[in-house]
C-alpha positions, 0 to 999 in steps of 0.5 A: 776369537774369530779375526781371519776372514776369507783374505786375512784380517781386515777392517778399519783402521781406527776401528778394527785393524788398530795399531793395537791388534797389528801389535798383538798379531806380530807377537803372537805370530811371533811366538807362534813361529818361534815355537815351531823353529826352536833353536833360532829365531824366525825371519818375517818380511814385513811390507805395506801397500800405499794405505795412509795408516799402513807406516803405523801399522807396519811399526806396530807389527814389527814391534811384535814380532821383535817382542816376541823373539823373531827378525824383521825384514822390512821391505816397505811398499810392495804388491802382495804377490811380490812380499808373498814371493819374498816369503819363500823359505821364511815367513811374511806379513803384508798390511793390506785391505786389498781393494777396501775404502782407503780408511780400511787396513787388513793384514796378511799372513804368509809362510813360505811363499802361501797364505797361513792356513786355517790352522795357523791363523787358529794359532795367531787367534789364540795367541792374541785372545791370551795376551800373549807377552814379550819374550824374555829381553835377551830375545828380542829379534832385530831388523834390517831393511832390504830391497826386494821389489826388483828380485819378483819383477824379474823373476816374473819376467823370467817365469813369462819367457820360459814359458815362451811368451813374447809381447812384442808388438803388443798395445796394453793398457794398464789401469794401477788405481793408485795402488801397488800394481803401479810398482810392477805391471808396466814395468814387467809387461814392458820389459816382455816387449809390450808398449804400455800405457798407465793410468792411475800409476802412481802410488796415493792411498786416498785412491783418488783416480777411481775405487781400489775395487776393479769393476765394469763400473770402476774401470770405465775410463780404462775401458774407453781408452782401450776402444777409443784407442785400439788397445790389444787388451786392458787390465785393471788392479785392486789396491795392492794387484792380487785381483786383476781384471781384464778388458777386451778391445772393444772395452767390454770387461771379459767375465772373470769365469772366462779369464779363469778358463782360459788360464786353465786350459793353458796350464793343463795343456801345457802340463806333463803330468799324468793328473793334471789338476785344477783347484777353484771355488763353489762360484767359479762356472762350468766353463772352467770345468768344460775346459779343463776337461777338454784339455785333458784335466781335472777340477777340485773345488775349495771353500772360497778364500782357501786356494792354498788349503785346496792347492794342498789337499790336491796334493796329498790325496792325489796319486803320483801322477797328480799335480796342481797346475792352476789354482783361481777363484774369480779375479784371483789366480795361484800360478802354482809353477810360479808360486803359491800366491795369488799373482794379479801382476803374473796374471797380467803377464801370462794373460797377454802372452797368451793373447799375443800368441793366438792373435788376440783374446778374441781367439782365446775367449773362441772356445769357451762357452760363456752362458748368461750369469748372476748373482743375488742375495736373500736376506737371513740373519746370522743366526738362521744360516745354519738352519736355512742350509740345511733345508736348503740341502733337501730342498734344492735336489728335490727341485732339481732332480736332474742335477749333480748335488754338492754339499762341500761349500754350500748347495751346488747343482750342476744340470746336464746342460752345463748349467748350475746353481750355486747358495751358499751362506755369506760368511760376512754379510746378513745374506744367502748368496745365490749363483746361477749360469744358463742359457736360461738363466733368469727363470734358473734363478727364479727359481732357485731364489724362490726355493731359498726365500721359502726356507728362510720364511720357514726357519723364522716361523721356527 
């Protein structure tokens, strides 16, 4: 049974995410953490962001962690990062479809302040495929309700002052599209002294300011306020403000790649550890690389979706001088000082410090060498990616031959120019995604798209 993909769980709510399935998680996910806590029922923080269908399912998932032998916080609204920095030394479920439609809901799980890893949502799977049952009456667990949306609002505020961050003076304006952002980055950009302006900062599952996904095309009021206006900057959220966004004065929306890698830099730089490392994506550019490098650091790439499996990975094969300062793919970053989840809201906070410290994201952004990019996608059925990657693997190096080839996560072809190419296979769609950065970049992804649509017609004639 495959129900995780990249971010959890997530689908329609009356088709998919069902208060049904959210029963079966709970219990299974239930079960699955009385096992490995024998000797006392587990604690999990339950918490839902402003989707119309996310009461029931919040219900339904408490029914089946209780059913199964586990206690319940129930926290009510909140930003993912804020029910994932509630997990901390217990376990969490969030109901989110992050910036799906408004008729989607997804579930999230967390134990200890990170998302469950491949192996734990194996676990929850099977559970689930079983049919796993209620525990026995007598240990059933219980429920109480508690406020803890103010707890992550100060300790972000805390984590940007100790990293000596100051906006006073700062003119932001913060895009919350209807969604959990509006509980807590105006709230915590101000309380570091910014003056902060909001659109779209009241909670509405219908979404009816904009699409919970943040794009140039989505976020274009946000942007014609900032350059109408003379913002410093903008920022702009998904549904439950993992994602952020970041807009320069002048409106145009800084390439997330960009934002990554000034995030970075700022970690290894500020970093006493003698390996610094910087986890990321096959997609994310070599920009990030360039500068991570340059401050004395290092990259390690993961499979997309899976920061915290990589965060993990950096730390156990590295030496005792390695540490994971930074984790991000795009529009997602792990400030892993802070925590291990991704935190749009912390981003912001950073992001501005960081601003008002250089003297504006113009003086940021000076540094990092940000080439032409795109994105496009071949067809190929299901059925046929494994046999057009595997061309691809043959295929892609005997054309590049002066590139650095990595198979980890797909082909990646890192050139001697700083320019790559990335395919790999969608892992939700009828796709082969193709990646490319160059200053040359449409012939780069002439090419490469050629080079693919020729081991997709091959792997059809098979």
């Amino acid at each position: 049974m495959d129900l995780f993909g990249t971010a959890g769980i997530r689908g329609s709510a009356v088709e998919r995410v069902t208060p049904e399935l959210a029963l079966a998680v709970g219990r299974a996910a239930g079960r699955d953490a009385v096992e490995r806590e024998p000797g006392g029922g587990p604690e999990f923080v339950v918490a839902r962001d402003g989707r119309l269908s996310g009461p029931a399912l919040a219900a339904a998932v408490e029914a089946g962690l209780e059913s199964a032998g586990a206690d319940v916080v129930r926290a009510g609204m909140l930003p993912t990062p804020a029910l994932a920095h509630a997990s901390r030394g217990r376990w969490g479920v969030m109901l989110t479809a992050s910036h799906n439609p408004p008729a989607d809901n997804g579930i999230k799980l967390f134990c200890d302040g990170s998302e469950y890893d491949r192996d734990a949502e194996r676990a929850v799977e099977a559970g689930v495929g079983s049919g796993v049952g209620p525990a026995a009456w007598e240990e059933w667990g219980e429920c109480e309700t508690a406020v803890l949306l103010d707890g992550y609002r100060d300790d972000v505020v805390s984590y940007a002052r100790e990293q000596e961050l100051d906006l006073a003076g700062m003119q932001i304006a913060v895009d919350c599209g209807n969604g959990m952002a509006s509980l807590a980055t105006p709230a915590v950009l101000g309380a570091l002294g910014a003056t902060v302006v909001t659109l779209n900062a009241n909670v509405d599952g219908h979404f009816p300011g904009r699409p919970s996904k943040p794009t140039a095309e989505t976020l274009t009021d946000l942007r014609e306020l900032v350059a109408d206006r003379a913002f410093d900057l903008g920022i702009g959220h998904d549904g439950d403000a993992d994602r952020i966004v970041v807009v320069a004065p002048d409106g145009e929306v800084v390439h997330e790649d960009t934002v990554v890698a000034i995030l970075a830099r700022h970690y290894v730089e500020t970093s006493d550890a003698g390996d610094p490392v910087v986890v990321t994506t096959p997609n994310a550019s070599a920009r990030i690389d360039e500068q991570v490098e340059a401050a004395g650091g290092r990259v390690e790439r993961v499979r997309l979706g899976a920061l915290h499996e990589g965060i993990a990975a950096a730390r156990r094969d590295g030496g005792p001088e390695t540490a994971v300062v930074f984790a991000a793919e795009p529009w997602k970053h792990v400030h892993t000082r802070f925590g291990g989840w991704i935190d749009g809201v912390t981003s912001a906070a950073v992001v501005s410090g960081l601003a008002a410290a250089a003297g504006g994201l113009a003086s940021l952004r000076e540094p990092v060498t940000e080439r032409p990019y795109r994105k496009e996608s071949v067809d190929c059925p299901d059925d046929r990616k494994d046999v057009v990657m595997a061309g691809l693997r043959e295929r892609l190096p005997g054309r590049f031959p002066d590139a650095t080839v990595d198979t980890g996560y797909g082909v990646r072809l890192d050139l001697p120019d700083g320019s790559w190419v990335l395919v790999r296979p969608s892992g939700t769609e009828p796709y082969v995604r193709v990646y490319a950065e160059s200053e040359a970049v449409d012939a780069l992804m002439e090419t490469a798209v050629a080079v693919v649509e020729s081991a997709v017609a091959d792997a059809l004639d098979q």
